[in-house]
N, CA and C atoms as an extended XYZ file, in Angstrom:
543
Properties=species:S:1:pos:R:3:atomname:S:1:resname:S:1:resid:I:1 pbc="F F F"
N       105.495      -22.135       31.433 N   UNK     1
C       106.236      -22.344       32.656 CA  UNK     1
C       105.611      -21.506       33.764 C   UNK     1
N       105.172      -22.003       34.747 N   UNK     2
C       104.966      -21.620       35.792 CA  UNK     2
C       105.542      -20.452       36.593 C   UNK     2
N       105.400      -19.855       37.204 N   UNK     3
C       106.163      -18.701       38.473 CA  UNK     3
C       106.041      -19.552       39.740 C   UNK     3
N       106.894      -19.318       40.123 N   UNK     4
C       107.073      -19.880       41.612 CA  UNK     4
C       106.574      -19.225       42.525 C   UNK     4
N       105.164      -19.356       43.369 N   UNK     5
C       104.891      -18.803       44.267 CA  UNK     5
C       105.524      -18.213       45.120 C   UNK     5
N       106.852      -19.050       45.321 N   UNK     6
C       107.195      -18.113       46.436 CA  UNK     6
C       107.912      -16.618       46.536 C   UNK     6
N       108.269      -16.527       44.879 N   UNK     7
C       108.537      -15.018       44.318 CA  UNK     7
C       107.997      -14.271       44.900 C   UNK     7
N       106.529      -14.432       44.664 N   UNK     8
C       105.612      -13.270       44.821 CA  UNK     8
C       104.660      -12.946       45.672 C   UNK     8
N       104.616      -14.303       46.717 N   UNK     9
C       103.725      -14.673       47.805 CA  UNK     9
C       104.052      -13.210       48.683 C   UNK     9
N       105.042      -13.235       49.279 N   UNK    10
C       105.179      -11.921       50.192 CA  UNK    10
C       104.516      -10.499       49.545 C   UNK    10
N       105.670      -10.210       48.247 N   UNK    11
C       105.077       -9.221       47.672 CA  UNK    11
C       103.512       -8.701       47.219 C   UNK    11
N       102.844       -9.613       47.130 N   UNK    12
C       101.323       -9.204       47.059 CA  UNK    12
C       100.532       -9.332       48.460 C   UNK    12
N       101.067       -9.981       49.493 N   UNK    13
C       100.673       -9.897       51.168 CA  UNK    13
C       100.865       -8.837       51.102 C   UNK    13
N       102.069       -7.699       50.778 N   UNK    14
C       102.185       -6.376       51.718 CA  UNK    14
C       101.568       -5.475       50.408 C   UNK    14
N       101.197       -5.754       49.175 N   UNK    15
C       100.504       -4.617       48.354 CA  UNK    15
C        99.492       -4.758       49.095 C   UNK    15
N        98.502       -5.754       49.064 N   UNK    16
C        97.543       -5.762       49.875 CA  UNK    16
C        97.204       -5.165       51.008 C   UNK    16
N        98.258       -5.489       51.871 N   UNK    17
C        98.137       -4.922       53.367 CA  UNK    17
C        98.095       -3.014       52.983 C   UNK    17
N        98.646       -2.863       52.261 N   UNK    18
C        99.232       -1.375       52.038 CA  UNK    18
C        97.789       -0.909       51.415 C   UNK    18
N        97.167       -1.322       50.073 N   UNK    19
C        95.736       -0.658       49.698 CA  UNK    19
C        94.958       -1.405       50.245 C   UNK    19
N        94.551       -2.245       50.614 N   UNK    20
C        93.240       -3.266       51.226 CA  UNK    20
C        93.225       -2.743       52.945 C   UNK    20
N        93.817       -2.643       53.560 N   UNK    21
C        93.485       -2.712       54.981 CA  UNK    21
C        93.056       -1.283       55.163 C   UNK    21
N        93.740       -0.286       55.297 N   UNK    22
C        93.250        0.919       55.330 CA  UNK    22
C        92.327        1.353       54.105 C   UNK    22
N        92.454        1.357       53.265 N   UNK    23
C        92.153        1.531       51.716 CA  UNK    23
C        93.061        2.117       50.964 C   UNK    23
N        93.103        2.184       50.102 N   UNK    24
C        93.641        3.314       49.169 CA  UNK    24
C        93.467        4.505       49.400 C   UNK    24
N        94.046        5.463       49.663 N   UNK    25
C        93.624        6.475       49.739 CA  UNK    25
C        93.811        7.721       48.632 C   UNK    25
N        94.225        7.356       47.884 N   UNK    26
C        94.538        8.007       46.106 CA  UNK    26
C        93.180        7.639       45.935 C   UNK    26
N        92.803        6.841       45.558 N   UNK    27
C        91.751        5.349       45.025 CA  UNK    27
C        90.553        6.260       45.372 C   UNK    27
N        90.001        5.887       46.748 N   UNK    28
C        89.161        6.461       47.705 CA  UNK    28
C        89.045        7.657       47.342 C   UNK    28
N        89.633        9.165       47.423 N   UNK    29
C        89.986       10.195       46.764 CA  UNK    29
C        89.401       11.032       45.963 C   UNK    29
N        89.680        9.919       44.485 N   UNK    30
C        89.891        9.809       43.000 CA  UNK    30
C        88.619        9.506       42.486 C   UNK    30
N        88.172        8.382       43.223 N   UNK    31
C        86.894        7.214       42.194 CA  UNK    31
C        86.058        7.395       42.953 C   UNK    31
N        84.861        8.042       42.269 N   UNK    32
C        83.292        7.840       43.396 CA  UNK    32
C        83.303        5.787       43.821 C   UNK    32
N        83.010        5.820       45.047 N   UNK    33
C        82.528        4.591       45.435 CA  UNK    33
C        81.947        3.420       44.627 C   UNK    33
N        80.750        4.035       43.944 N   UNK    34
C        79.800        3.200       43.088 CA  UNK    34
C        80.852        3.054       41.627 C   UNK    34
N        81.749        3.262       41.396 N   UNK    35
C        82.341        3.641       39.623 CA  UNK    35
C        82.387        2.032       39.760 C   UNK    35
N        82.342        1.700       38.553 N   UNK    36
C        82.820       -0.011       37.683 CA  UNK    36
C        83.705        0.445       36.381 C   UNK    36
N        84.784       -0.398       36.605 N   UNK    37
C        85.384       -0.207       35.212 CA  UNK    37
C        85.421       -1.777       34.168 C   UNK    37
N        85.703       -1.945       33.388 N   UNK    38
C        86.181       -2.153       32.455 CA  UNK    38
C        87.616       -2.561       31.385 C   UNK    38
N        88.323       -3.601       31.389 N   UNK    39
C        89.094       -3.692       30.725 CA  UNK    39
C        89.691       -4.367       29.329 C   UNK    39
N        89.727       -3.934       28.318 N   UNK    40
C        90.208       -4.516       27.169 CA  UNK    40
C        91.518       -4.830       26.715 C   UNK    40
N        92.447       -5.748       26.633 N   UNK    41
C        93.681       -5.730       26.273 CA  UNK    41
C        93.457       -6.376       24.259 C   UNK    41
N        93.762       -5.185       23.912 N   UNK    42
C        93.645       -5.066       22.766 CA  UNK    42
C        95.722       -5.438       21.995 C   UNK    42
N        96.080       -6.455       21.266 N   UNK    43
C        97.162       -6.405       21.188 CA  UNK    43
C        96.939       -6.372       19.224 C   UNK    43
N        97.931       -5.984       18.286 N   UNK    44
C        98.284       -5.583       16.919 CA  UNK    44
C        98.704       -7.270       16.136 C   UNK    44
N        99.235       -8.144       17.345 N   UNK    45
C        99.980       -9.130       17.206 CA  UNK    45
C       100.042      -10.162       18.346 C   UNK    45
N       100.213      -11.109       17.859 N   UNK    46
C       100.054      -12.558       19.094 CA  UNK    46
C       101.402      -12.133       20.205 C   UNK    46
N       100.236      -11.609       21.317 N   UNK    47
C       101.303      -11.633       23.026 CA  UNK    47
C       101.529      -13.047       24.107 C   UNK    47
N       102.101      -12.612       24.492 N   UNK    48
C       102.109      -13.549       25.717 CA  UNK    48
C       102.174      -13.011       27.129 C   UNK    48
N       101.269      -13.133       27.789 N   UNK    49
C       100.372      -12.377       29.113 CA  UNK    49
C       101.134      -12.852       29.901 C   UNK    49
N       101.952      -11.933       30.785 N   UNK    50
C       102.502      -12.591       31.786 CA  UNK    50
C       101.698      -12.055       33.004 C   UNK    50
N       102.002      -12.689       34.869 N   UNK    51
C       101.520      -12.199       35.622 CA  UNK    51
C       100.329      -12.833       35.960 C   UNK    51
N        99.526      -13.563       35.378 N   UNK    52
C        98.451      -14.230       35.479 CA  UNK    52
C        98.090      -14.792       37.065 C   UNK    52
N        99.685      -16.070       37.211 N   UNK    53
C        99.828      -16.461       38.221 CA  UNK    53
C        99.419      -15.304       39.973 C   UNK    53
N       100.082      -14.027       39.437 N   UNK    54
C        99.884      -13.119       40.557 CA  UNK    54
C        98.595      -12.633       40.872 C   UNK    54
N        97.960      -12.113       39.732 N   UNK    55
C        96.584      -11.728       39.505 CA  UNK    55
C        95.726      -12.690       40.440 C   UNK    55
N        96.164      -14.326       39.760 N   UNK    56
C        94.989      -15.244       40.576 CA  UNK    56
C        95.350      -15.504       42.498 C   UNK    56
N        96.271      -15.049       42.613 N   UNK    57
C        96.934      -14.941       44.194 CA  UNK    57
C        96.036      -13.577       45.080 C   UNK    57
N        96.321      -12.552       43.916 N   UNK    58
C        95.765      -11.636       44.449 CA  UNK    58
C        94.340      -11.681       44.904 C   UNK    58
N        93.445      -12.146       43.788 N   UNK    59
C        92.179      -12.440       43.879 CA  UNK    59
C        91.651      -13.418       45.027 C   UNK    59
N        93.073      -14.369       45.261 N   UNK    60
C        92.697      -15.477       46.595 CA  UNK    60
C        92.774      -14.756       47.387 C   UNK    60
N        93.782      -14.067       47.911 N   UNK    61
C        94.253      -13.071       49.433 CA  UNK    61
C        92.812      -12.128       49.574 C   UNK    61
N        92.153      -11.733       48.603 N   UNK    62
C        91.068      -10.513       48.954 CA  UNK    62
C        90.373      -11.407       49.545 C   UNK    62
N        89.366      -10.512       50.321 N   UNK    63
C        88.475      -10.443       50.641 CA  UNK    63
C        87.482      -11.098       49.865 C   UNK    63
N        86.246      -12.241       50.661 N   UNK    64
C        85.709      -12.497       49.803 CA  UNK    64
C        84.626      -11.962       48.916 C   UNK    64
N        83.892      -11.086       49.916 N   UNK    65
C        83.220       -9.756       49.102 CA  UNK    65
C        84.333       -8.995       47.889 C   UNK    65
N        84.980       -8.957       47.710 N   UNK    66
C        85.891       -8.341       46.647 CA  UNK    66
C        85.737       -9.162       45.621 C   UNK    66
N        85.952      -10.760       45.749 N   UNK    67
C        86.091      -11.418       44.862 CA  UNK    67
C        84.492      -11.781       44.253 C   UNK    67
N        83.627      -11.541       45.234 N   UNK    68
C        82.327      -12.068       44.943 CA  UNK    68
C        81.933      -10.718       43.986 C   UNK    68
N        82.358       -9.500       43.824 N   UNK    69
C        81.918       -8.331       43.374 CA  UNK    69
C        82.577       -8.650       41.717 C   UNK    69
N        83.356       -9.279       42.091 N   UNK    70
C        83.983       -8.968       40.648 CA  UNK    70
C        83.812      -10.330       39.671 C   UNK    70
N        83.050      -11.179       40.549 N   UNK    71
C        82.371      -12.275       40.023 CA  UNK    71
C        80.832      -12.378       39.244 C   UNK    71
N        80.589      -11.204       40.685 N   UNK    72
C        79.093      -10.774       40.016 CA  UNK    72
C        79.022       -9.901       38.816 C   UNK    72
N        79.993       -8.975       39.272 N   UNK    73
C        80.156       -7.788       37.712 CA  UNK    73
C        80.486       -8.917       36.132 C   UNK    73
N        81.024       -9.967       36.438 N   UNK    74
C        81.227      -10.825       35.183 CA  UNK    74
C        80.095      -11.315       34.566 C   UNK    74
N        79.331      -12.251       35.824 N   UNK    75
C        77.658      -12.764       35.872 CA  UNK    75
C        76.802      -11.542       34.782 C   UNK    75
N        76.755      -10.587       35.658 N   UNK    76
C        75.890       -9.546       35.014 CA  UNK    76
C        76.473       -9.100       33.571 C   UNK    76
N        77.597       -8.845       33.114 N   UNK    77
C        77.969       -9.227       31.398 CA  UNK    77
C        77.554       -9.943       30.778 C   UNK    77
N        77.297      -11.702       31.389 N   UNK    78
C        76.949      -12.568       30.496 CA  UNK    78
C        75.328      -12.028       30.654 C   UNK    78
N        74.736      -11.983       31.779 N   UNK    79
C        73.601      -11.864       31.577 CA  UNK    79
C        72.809      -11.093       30.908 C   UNK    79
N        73.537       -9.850       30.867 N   UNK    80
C        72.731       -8.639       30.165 CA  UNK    80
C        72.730       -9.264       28.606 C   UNK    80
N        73.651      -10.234       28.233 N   UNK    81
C        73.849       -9.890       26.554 CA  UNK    81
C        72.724      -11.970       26.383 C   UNK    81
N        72.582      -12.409       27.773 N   UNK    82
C        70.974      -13.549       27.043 CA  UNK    82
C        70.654      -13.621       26.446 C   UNK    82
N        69.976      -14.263       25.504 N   UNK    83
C        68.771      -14.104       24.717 CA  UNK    83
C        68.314      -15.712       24.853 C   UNK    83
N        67.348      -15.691       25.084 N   UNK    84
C        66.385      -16.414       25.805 CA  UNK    84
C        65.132      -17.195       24.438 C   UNK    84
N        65.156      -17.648       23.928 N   UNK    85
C        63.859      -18.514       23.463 CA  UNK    85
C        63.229      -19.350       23.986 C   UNK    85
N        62.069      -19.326       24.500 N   UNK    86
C        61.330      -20.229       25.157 CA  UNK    86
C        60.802      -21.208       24.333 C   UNK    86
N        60.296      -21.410       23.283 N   UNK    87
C        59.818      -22.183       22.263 CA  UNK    87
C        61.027      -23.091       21.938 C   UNK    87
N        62.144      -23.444       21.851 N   UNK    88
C        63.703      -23.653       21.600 CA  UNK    88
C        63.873      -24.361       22.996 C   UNK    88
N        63.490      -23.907       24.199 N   UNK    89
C        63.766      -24.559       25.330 CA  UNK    89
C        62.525      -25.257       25.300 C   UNK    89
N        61.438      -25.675       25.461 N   UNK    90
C        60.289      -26.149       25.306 CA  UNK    90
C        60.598      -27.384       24.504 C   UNK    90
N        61.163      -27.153       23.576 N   UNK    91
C        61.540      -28.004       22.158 CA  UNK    91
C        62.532      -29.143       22.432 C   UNK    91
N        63.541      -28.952       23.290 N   UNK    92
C        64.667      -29.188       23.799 CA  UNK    92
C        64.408      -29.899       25.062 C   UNK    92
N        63.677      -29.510       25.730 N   UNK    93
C        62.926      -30.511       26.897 CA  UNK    93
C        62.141      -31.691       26.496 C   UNK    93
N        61.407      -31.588       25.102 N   UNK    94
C        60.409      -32.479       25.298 CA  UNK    94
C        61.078      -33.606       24.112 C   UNK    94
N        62.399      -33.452       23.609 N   UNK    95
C        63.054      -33.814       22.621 CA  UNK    95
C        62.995      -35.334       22.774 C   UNK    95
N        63.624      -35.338       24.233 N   UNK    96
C        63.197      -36.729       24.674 CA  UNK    96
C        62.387      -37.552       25.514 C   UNK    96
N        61.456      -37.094       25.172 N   UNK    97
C        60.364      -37.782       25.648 CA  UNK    97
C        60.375      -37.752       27.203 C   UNK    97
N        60.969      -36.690       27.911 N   UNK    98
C        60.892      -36.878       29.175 CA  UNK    98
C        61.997      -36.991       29.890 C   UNK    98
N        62.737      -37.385       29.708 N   UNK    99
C        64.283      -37.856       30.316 CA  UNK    99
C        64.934      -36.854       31.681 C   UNK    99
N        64.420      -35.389       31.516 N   UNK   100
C        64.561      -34.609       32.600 CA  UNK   100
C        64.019      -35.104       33.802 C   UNK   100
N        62.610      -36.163       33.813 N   UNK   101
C        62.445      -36.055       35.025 CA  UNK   101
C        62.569      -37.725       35.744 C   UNK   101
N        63.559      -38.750       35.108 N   UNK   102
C        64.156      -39.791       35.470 CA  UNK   102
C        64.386      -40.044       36.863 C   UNK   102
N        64.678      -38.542       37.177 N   UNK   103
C        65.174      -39.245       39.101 CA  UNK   103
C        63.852      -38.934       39.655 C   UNK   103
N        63.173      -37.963       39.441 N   UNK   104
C        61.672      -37.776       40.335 CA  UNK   104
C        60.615      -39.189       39.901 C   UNK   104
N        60.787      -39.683       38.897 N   UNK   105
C        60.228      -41.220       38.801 CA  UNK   105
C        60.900      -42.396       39.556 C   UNK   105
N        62.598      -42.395       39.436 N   UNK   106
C        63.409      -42.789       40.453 CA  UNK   106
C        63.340      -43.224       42.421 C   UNK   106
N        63.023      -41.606       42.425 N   UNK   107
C        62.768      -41.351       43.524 CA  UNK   107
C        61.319      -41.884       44.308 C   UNK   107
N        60.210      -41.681       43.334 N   UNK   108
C        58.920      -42.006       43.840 CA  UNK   108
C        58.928      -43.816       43.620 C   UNK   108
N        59.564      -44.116       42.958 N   UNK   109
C        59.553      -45.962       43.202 CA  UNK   109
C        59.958      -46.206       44.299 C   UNK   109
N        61.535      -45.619       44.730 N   UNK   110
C        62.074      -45.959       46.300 CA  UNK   110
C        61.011      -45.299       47.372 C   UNK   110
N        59.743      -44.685       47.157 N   UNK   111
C        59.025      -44.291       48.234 CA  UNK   111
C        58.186      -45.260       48.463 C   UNK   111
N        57.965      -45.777       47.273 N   UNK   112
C        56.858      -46.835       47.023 CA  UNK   112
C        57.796      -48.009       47.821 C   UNK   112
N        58.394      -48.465       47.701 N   UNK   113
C        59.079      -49.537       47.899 CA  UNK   113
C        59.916      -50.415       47.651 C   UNK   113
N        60.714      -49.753       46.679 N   UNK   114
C        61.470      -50.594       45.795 CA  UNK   114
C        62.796      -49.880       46.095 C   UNK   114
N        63.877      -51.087       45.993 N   UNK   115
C        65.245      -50.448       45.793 CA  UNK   115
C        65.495      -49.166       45.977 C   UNK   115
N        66.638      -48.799       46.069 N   UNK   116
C        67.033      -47.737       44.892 CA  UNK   116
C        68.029      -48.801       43.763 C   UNK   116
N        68.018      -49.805       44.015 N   UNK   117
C        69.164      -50.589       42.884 CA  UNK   117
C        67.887      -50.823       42.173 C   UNK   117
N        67.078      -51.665       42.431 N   UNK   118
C        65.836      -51.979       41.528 CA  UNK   118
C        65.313      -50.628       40.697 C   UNK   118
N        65.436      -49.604       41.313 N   UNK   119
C        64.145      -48.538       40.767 CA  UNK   119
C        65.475      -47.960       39.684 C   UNK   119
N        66.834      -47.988       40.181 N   UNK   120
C        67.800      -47.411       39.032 CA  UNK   120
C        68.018      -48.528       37.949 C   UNK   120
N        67.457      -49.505       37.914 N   UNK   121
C        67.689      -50.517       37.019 CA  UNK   121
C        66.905      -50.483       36.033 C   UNK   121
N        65.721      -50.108       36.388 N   UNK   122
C        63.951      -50.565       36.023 CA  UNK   122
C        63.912      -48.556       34.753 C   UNK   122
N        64.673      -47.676       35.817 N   UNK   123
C        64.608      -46.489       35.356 CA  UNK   123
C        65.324      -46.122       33.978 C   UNK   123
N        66.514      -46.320       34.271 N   UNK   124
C        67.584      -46.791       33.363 CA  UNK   124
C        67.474      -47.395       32.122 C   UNK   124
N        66.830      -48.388       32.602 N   UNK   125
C        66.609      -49.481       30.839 CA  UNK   125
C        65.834      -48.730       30.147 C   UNK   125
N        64.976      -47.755       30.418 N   UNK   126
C        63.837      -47.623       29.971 CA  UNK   126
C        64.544      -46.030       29.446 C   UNK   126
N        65.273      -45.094       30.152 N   UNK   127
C        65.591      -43.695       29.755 CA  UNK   127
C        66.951      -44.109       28.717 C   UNK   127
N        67.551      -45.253       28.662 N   UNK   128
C        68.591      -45.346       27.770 CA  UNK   128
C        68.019      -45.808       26.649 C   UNK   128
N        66.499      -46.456       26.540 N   UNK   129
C        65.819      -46.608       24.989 CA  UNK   129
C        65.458      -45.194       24.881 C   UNK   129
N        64.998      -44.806       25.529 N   UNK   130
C        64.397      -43.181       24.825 CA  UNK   130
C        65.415      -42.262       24.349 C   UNK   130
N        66.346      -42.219       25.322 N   UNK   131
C        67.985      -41.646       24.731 CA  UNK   131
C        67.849      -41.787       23.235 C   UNK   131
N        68.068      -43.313       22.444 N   UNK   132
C        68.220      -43.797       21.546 CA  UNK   132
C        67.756      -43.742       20.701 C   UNK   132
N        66.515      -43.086       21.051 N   UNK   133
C        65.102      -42.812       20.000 CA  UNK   133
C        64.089      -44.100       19.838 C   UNK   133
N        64.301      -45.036       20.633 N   UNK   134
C        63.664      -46.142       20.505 CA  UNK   134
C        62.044      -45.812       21.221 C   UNK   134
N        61.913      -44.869       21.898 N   UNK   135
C        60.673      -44.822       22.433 CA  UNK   135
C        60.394      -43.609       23.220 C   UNK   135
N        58.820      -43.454       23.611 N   UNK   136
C        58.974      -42.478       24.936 CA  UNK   136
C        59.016      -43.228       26.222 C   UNK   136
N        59.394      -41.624       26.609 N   UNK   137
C        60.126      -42.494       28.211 CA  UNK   137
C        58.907      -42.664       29.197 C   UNK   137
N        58.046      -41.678       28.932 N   UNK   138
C        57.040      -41.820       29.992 CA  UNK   138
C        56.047      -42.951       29.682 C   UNK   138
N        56.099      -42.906       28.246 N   UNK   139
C        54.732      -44.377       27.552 CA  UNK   139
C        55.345      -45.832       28.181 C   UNK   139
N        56.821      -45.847       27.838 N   UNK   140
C        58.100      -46.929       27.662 CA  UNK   140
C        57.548      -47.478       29.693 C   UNK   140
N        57.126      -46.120       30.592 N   UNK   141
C        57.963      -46.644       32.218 CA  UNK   141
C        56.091      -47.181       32.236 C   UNK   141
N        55.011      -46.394       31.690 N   UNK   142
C        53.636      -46.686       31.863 CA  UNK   142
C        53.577      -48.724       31.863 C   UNK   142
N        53.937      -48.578       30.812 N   UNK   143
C        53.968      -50.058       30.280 CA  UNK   143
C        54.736      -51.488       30.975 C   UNK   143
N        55.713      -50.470       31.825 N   UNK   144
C        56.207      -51.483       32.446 CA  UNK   144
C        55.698      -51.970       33.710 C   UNK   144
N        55.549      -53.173       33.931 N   UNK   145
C        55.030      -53.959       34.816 CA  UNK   145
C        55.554      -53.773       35.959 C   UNK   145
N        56.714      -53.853       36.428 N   UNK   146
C        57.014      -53.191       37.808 CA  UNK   146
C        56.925      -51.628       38.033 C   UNK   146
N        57.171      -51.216       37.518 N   UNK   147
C        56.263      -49.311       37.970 CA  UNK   147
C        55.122      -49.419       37.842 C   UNK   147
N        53.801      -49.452       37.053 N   UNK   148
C        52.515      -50.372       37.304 CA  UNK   148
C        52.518      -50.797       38.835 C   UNK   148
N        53.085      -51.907       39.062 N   UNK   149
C        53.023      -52.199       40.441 CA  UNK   149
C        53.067      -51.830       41.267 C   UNK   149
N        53.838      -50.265       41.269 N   UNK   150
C        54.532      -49.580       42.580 CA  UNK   150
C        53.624      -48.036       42.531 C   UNK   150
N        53.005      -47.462       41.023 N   UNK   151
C        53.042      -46.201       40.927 CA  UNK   151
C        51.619      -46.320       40.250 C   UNK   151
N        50.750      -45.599       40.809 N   UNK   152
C        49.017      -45.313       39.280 CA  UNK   152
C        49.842      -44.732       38.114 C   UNK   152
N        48.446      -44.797       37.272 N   UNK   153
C        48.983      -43.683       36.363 CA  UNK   153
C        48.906      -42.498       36.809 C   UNK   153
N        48.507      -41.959       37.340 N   UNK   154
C        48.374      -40.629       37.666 CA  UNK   154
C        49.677      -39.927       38.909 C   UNK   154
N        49.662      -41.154       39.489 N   UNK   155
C        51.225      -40.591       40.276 CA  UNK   155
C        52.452      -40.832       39.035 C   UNK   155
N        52.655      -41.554       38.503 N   UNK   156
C        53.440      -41.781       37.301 CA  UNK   156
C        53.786      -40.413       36.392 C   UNK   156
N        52.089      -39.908       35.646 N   UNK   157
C        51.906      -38.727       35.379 CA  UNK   157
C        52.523      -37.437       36.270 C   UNK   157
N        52.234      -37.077       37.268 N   UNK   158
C        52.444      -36.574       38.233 CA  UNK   158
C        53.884      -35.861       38.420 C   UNK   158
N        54.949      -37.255       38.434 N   UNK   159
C        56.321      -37.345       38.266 CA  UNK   159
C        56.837      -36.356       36.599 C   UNK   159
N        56.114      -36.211       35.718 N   UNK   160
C        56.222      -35.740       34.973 CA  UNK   160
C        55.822      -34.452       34.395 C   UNK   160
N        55.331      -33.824       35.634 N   UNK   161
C        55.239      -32.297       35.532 CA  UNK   161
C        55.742      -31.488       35.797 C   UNK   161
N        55.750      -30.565       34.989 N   UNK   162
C        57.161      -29.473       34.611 CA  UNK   162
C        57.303      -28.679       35.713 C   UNK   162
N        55.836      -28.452       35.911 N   UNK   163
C        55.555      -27.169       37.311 CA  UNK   163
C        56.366      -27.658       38.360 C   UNK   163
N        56.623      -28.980       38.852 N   UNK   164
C        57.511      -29.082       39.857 CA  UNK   164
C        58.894      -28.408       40.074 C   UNK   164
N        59.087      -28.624       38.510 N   UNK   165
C        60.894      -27.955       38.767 CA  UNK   165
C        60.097      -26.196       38.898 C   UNK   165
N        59.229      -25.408       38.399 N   UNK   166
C        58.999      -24.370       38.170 CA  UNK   166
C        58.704      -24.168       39.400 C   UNK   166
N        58.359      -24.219       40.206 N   UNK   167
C        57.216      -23.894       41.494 CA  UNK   167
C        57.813      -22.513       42.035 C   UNK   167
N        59.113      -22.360       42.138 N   UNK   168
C        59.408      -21.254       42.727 CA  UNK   168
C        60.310      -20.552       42.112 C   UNK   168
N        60.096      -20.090       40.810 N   UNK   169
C        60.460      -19.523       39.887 CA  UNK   169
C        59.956      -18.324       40.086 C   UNK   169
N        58.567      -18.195       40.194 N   UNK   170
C        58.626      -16.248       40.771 CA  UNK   170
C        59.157      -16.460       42.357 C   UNK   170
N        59.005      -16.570       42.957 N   UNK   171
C        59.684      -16.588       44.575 CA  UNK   171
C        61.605      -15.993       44.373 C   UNK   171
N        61.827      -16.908       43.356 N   UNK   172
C        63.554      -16.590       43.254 CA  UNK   172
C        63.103      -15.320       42.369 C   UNK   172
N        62.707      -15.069       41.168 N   UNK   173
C        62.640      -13.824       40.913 CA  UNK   173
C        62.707      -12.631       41.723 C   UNK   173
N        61.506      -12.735       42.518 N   UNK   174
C        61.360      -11.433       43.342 CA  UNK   174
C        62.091      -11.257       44.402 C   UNK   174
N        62.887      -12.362       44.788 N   UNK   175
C        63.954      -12.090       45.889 CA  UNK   175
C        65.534      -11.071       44.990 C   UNK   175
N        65.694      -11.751       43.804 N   UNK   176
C        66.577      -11.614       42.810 CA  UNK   176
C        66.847      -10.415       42.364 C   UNK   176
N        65.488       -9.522       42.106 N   UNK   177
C        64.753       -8.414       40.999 CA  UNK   177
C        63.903       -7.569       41.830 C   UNK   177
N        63.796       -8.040       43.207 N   UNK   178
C        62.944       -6.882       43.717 CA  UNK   178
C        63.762       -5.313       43.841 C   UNK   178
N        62.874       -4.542       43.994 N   UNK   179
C        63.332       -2.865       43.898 CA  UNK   179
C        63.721       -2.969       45.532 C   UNK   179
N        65.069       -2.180       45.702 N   UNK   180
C        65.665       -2.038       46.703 CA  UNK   180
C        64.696       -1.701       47.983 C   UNK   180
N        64.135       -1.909       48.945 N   UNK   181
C        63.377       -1.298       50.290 CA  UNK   181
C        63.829       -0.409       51.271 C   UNK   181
């Protein structure tokens, strides 16, 4: 069962107003600036969490830097605990014969000249056999007579290189990971 907003709508406007606008000043005080905490609700036996509803009110009324901080502090949990196989992703890309890069083949037919109803038709038939295991997708679109018509092999090829999605993979890194200036 729900809480009725309007219980608590006021009451968390003026907690707010009271630690958020000026700050806290216990808070401020008390906690170096930089501190992060941490919380575990550890229960012996099956609880039932009340308050939820308020919590997510509260989190709307802040500030959006507040909420973005405590979004990022979550981000960075999942991230630190990654683990990453590249061989597994490699594996997983090429599983089907290609199928990741359907709209950049898509896309380069409608440059060429075709549809976009034609080029999603022509694209389609051909990535829902490979789906299926019936074929590869890139041999399956080579072969077909209307991409032939519209695309070389080598622009065809082309459409199917990985480096495209990669290209600015260090660029976002070093914006991401660079050492503070």
């Amino acid at each position: 069962m729900a809480l009725d907003p309007a219980l608590y709508r006021d009451l968390v406007r003026r907690a707010l107003e009271e630690d958020v606008r000026d700050g806290d000043v216990t808070t401020e005080a008390c906690v170096p600036p930089d501190a992060r905490a941490t919380a575990h609700a550890i229960a012996r036996k099956n609880i039932i969490v009340c308050g939820c509803e308020v919590f997510e009110r509260v989190f709307h009324r802040l500030d959006a830097t507040v909420t973005l901080d405590f979004l990022l502090a979550r981000l960075t949990g999942l991230i630190d605990k990654l683990v990453v196989y590249p061989e597994n992703m490699a594996k997983n890309l090429n599983r089907l014969g290609g199928l990741v890069h359907s709209q950049r083949v898509l896309i380069a037919l409608t440059q060429k000249g075709l549809s976009r109803e034609e080029a999603y038709r022509v694209v389609q038939q051909h990535a829902m056999k490979a789906w299926r295991g019936e074929g590869d997708f890139q041999a399956m679109l080579a072969a077909d007579p209307t991409v032939r018509k519209h695309l070389s092999e080598a622009e065809l090829k082309a459409n199917f290189d990985l480096g495209h999605h990669l290209k600015h993979v260090d660029t976002i890194f070093n914006r991401v990971f660079a050492a503070d200036t």
